[in-house]
C-alpha positions in Angstrom: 0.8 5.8 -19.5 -0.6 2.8 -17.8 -2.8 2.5 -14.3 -2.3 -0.1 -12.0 -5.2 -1.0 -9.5 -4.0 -3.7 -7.2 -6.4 -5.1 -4.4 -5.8 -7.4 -1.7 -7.3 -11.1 -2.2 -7.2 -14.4 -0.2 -3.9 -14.8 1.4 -0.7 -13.8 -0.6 -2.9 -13.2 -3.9 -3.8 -9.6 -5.5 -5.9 -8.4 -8.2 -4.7 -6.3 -10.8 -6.5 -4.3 -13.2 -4.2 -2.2 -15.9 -6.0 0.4 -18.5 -4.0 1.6 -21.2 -5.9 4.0 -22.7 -8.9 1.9 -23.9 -7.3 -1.3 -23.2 -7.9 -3.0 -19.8 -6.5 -6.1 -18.6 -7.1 -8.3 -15.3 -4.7 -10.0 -13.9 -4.4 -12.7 -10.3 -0.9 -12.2 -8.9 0.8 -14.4 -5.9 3.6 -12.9 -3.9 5.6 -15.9 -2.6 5.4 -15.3 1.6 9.2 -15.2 2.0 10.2 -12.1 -1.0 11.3 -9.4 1.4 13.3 -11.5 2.9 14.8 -12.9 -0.1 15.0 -9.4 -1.7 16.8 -8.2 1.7 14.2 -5.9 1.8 12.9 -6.9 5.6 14.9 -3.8 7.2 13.0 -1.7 4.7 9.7 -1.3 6.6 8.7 -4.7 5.1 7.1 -3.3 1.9 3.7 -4.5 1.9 2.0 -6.6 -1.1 0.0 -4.0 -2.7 3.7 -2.1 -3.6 5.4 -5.3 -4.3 3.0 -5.9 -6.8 2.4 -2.4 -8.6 6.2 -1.7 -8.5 6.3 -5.7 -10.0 4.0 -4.6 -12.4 5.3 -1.3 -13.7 8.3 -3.0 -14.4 6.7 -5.6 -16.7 4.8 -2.8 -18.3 7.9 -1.2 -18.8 9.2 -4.4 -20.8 6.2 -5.7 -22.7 2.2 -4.4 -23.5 -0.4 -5.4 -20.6 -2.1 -7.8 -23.1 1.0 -9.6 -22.8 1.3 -10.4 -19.3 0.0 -13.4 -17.8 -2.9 -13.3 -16.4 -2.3 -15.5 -13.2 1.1 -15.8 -12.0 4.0 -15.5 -9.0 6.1 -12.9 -8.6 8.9 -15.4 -8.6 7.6 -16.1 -12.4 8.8 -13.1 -13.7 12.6 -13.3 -12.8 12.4 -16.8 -15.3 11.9 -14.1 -18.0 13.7 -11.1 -17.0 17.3 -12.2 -14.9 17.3 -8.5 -13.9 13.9 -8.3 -12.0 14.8 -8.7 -8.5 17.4 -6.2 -8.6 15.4 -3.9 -10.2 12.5 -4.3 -7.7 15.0 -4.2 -4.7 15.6 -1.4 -6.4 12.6 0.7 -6.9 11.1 -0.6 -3.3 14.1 0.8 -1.2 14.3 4.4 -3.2 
């Protein structure tokens, strides 16, 4: 099982750590200003960063090793590769 340590940045960036048993990545995410709304997610209590991201990040975790995942990105970047992702993250955000 993976742990996800996200901390707040500059504006709209997070830092992620991930251990995997003795495997630790780092990782500099961006979530793009506008996703809630995008996502329809703004009635939900607008979800804050910190859950976009981990919730983003279990899902790639659940797709691919942590040594795979880019180490800077957006979280628009990752619907390029997965189709699915923004349905999935509405989702796991709104229960």
């Amino acid at each position: 099982m993976s742990e996800i340590t996200v901390t707040p940045m500059e504006s709209g960036w997070f830092g992620v750590q991930v251990s995997e048993g003795k495997v630790e990545t780092s990782h500099r995410v961006r979530v793009p200003d506008d996703l809630t709304e995008r996502l329809g997610l703004a009635d939900e209590g607008q979800p804050d960063g910190v859950q976009l991201v981990r919730e983003s990040m279990g899902f790639l975790l659940e797709r691919e090793p942590a040594t795979s995942i880019l180490e800077e990105f957006s979280l628009d970047d990752i619907a390029k590769y997965f189709p699915e992702y923004y349905a999935e993250l509405r989702t796991r955000i709104s229960g």
